[in-house]
NUGU-573103 format. One record per residue (C-alpha): residue number from 1; x, y, z. Coordinates in nm, 3 decimals. Example, Ala and Ser with C-alpha at 12.3 -4.5 7.8 and 13.67 -1.06 7.14 Angstrom:
<recs>
{rec 1; {1.230; -0.450; 0.780}},
{rec 2; {1.367; -0.106; 0.714}},
</recs>
This chain:
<recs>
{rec 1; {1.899; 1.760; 1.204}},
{rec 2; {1.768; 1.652; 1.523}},
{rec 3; {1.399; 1.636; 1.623}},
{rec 4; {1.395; 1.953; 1.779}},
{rec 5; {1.574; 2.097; 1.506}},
{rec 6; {1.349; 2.021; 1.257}},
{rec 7; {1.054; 2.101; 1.528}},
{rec 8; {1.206; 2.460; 1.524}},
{rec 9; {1.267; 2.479; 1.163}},
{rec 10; {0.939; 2.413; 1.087}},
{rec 11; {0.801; 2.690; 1.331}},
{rec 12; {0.995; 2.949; 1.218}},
{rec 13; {0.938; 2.946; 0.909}},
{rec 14; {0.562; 2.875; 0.900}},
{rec 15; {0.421; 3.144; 1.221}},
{rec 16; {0.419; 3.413; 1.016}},
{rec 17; {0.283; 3.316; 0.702}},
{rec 18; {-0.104; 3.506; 0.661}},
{rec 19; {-0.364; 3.307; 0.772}},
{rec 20; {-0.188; 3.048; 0.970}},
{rec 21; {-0.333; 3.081; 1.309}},
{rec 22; {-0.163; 2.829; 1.550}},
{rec 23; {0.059; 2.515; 1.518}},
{rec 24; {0.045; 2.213; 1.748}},
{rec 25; {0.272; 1.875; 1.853}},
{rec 26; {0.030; 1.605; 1.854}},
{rec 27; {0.062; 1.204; 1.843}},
{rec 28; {0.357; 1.098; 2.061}},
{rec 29; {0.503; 1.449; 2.061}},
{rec 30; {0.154; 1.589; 2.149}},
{rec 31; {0.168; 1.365; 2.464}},
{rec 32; {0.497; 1.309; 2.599}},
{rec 33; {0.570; 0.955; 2.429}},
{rec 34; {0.836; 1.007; 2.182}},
{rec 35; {1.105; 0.877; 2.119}},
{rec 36; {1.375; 0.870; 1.886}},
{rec 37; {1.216; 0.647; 1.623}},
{rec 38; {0.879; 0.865; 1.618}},
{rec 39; {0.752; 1.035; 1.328}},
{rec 40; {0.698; 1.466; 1.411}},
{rec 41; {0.310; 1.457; 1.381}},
{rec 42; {0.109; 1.844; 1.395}},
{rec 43; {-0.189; 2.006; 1.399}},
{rec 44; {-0.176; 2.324; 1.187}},
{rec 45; {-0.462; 2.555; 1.218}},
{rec 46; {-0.531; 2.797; 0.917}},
{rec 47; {-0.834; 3.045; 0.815}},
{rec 48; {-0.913; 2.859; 0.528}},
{rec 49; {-0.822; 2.488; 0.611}},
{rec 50; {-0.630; 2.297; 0.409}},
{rec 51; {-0.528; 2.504; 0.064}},
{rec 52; {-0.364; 2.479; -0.213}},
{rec 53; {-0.189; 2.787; -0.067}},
{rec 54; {-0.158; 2.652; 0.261}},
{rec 55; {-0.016; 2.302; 0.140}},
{rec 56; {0.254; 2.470; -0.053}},
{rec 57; {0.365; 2.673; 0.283}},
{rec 58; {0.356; 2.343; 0.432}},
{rec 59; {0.602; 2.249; 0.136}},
{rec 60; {0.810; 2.477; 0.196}},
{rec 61; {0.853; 2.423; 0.545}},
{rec 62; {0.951; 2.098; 0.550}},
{rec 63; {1.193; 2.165; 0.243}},
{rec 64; {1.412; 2.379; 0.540}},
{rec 65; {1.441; 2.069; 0.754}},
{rec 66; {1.586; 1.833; 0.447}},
{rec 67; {1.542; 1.705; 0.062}},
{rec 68; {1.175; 1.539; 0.025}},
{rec 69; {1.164; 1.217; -0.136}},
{rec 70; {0.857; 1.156; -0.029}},
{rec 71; {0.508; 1.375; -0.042}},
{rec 72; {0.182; 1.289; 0.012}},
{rec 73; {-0.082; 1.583; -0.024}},
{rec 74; {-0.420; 1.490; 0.091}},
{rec 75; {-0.411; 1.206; -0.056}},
{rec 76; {-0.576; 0.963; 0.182}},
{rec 77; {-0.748; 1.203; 0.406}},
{rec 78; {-0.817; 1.538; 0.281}},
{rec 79; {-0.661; 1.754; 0.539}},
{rec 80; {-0.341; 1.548; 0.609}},
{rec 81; {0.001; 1.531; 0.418}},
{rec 82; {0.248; 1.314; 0.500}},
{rec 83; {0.643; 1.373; 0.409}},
{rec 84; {0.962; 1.201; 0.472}},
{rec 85; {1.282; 1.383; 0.401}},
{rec 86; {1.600; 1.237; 0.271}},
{rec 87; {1.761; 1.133; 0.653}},
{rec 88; {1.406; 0.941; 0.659}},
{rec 89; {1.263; 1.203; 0.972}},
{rec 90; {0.874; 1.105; 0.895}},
{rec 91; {0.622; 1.427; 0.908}},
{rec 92; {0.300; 1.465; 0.939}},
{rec 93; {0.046; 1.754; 0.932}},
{rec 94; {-0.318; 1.750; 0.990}},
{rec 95; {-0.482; 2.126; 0.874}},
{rec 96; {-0.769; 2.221; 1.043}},
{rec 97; {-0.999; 2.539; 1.013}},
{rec 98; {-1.014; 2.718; 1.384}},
{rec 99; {-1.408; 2.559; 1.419}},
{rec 100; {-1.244; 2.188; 1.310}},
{rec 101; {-1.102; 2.205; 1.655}},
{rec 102; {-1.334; 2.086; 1.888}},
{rec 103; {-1.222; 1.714; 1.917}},
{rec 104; {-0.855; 1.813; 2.006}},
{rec 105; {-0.758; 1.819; 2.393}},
{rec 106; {-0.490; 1.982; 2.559}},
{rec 107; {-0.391; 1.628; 2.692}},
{rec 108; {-0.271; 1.549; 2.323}},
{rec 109; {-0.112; 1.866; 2.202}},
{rec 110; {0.164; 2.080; 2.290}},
{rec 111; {0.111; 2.430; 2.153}},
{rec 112; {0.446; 2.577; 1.908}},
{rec 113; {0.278; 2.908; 1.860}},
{rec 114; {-0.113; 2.981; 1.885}},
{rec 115; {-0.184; 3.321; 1.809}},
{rec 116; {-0.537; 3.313; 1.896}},
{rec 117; {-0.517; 3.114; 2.208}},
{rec 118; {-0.697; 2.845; 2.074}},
{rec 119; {-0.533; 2.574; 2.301}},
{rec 120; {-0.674; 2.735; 2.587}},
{rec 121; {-1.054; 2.660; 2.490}},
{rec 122; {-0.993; 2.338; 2.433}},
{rec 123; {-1.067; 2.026; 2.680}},
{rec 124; {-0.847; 1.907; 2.942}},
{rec 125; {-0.869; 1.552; 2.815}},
{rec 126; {-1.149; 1.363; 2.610}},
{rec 127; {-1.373; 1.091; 2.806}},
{rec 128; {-1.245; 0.741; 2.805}},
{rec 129; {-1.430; 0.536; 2.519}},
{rec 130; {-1.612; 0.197; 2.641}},
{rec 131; {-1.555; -0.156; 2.474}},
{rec 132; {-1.707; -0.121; 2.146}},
{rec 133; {-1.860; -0.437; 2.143}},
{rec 134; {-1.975; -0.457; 1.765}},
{rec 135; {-1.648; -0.429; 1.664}},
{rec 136; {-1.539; -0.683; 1.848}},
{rec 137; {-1.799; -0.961; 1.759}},
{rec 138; {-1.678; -0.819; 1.387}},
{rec 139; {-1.320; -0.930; 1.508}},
{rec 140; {-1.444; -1.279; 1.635}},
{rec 141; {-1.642; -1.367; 1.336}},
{rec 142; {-1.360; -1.234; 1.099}},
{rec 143; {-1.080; -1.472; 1.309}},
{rec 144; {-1.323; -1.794; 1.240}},
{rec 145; {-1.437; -1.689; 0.912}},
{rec 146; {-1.020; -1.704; 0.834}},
{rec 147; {-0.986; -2.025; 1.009}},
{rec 148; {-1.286; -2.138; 0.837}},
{rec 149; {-1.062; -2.070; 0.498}},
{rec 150; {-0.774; -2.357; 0.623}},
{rec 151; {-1.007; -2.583; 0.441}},
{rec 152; {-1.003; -2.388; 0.100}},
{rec 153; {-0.622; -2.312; 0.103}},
{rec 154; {-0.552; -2.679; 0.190}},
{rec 155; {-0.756; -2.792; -0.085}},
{rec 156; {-0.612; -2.584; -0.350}},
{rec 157; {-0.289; -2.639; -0.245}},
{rec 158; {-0.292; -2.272; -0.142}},
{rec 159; {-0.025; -2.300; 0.081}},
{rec 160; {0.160; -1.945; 0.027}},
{rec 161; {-0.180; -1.760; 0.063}},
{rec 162; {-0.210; -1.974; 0.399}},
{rec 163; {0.062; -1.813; 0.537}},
{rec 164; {-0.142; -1.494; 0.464}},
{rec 165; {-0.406; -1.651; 0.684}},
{rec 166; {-0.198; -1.710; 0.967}},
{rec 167; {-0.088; -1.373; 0.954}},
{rec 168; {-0.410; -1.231; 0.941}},
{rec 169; {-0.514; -1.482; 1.251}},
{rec 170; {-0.220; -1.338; 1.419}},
{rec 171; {-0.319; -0.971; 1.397}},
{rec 172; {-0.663; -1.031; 1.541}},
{rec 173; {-0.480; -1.197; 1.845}},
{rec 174; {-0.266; -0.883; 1.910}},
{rec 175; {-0.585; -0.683; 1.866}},
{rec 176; {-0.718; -0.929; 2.117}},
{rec 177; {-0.408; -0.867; 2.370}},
{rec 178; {-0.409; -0.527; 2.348}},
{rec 179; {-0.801; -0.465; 2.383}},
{rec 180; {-0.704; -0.719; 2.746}},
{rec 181; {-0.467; -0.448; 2.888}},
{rec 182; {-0.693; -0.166; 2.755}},
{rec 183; {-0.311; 0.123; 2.723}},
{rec 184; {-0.402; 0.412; 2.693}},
{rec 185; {-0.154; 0.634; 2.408}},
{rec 186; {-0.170; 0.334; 2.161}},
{rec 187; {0.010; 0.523; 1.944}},
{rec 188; {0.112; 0.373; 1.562}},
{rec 189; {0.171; 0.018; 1.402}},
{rec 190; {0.501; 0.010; 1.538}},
{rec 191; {0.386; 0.027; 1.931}},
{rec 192; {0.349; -0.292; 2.071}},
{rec 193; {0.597; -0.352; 2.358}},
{rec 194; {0.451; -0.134; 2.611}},
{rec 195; {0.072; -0.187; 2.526}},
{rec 196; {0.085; -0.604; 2.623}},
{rec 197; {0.222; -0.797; 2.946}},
{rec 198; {0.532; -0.995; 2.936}},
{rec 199; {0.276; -1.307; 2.960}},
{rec 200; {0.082; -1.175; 2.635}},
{rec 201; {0.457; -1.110; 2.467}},
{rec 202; {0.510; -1.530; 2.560}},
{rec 203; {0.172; -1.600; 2.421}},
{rec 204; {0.313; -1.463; 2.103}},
{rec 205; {0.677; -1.567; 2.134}},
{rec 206; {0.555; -1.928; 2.155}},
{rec 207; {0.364; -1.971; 1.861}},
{rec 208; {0.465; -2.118; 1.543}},
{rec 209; {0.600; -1.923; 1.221}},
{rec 210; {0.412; -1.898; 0.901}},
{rec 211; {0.555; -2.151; 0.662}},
{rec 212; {0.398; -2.202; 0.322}},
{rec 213; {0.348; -2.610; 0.373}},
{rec 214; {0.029; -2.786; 0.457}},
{rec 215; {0.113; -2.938; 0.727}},
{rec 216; {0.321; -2.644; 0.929}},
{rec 217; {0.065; -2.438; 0.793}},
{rec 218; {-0.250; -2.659; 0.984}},
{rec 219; {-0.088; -2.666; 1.269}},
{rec 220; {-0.041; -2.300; 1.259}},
{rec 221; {-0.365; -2.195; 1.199}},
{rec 222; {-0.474; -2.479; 1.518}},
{rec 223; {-0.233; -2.279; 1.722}},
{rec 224; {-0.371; -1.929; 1.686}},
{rec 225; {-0.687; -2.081; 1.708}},
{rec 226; {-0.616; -2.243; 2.088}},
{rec 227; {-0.488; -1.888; 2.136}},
{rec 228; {-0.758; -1.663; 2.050}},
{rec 229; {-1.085; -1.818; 2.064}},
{rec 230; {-1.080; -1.899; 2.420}},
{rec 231; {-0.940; -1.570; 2.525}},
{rec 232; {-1.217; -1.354; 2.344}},
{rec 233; {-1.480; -1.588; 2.452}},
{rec 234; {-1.362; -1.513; 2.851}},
{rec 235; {-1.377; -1.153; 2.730}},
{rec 236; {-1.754; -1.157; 2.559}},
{rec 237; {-1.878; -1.323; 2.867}},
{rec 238; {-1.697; -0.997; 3.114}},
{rec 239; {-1.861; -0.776; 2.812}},
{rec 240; {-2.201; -0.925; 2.804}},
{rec 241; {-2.162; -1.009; 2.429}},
{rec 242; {-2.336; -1.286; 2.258}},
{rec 243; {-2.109; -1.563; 2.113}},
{rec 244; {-2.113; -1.690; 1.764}},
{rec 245; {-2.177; -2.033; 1.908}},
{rec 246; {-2.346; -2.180; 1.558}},
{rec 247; {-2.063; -1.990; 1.360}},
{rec 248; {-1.836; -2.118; 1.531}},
{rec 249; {-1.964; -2.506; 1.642}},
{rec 250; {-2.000; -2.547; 1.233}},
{rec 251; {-1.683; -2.454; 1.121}},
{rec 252; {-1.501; -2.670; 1.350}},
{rec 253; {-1.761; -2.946; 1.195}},
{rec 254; {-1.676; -2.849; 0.875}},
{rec 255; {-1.282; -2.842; 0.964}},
{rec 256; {-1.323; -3.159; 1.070}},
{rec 257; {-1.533; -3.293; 0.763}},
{rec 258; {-1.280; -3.223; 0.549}},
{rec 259; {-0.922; -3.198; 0.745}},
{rec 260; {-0.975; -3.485; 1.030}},
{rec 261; {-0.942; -3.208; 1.236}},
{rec 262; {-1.072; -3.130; 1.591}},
{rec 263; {-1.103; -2.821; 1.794}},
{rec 264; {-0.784; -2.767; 2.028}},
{rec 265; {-0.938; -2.668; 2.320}},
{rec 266; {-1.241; -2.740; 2.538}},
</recs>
């Protein structure tokens, strides 16, 4: 089935059931992004919220489209349930009582059926978020608390859980990257492409794999290091956010202590 198939299949067999009020595209459907490797993501609206009763409709809907193989039923959030059928189309539902709807816009849904009008009460669009700046200094401390760690791994001989560190030091870069170009529509995990430059993609490109061996491993960690800390320090001063200079100034003494190693940058 295609997208739209399974879009339709859904709808038609779910409007009519009692007490299900309106169902919505959301995520990249909601707003125009999709493609053909997105997952179907909705906003169901029922009297009673997310049921038992209303979870087995759910079921049953997504049964029409395709086997399940997999099914997740409020398991991590208690009004969403994830499914994946057996061609590997990903869906997912978040089931919301008609007051729950306040935080939706009309900017990130597209209305299936809506037999209250809901949609049209909604806001145009919600109001762009500022820089939330304790998250970030939580991001800058975490990246040198991690590079703080080199010395540990090194001296346990830790060298396949280093490569966990550099791959944690490289997800607080693309954090970093993507907080620089400030996209709108992030969308999921698997965006990356069109949220960064094609100078931020060379940033990445250029630096070194992970590979479990102390040496490759130092020089790794040293890398994303030069990468990072000087870019989020330009961006702290633009935010007005005070740097973990003493954080920072004594782990690069203690690096040095007990590596022979110096900062890589001025």
């Amino acid at each position: 089935m295609t997208h739209d198939d399974v879009i339709q299949a859904i709808v038609n067999t779910i409007r009519d059931v009692p007490g299900i009020r309106a169902l919505f595209l959301s995520g990249s459907y909601g707003n125009g992004l999709a493609d053909e490797y997105s997952d179907i993501d909705f906003v169901l609206v029922s009297e009673d919220g997310a049921t038992d009763a209303v979870a087995e409709a759910w079921r049953n809907a997504v049964e029409k489209t395709g086997e399940i193989v997999l099914w997740w039923d409020r398991t991590t959030v208690p009004v969403l349930i994830n499914a994946i059928t057996e061609d590997w189309t990903r869906t997912d539902v978040i089931i919301l009582k008609p007051d729950q709807m306040g935080r939706q816009t009309k900017d990130a849904l597209k209305p299936l059926f809506d037999h209250d009008n809901i949609y049209d009460t909604l806001k145009d669009a919600a109001p762009k978020p500022g820089p939330d700046l304790k998250r970030f200094r939580y991001e800058v401390e975490e990246f040198i608390r991690i590079l703080g760690l080199l010395q540990l791994a090194v001296g346990r001989e830790e060298y396949i859980n280093g490569v966990l560190g550099v791959s944690l030091l490289r997800s607080k870069l693309v954090n970093l990257l993507i907080e620089e170009t400030d996209a709108p529509n992030r969308g999921g995990i698997l965006h990356l492409n069109r949220l960064i430059t094609e100078d931020q993609k060379q940033v990445l490109i250029s630096l070194p794999p992970a590979v479990p061996e102390r040496d490759a491993m130092i020089s790794a960690h040293l890398a994303y290091a030069a990468a990072y800390l000087p870019r989020a320090r330009r961006r702290a001063e633009r935010l007005g956010m005070e740097w973990p200079e003493r954080f920072e100034a004594v782990t690069w003494s203690r690096l040095e202590k007990t590596l022979s190693i110096r900062r890589p940058y001025d």
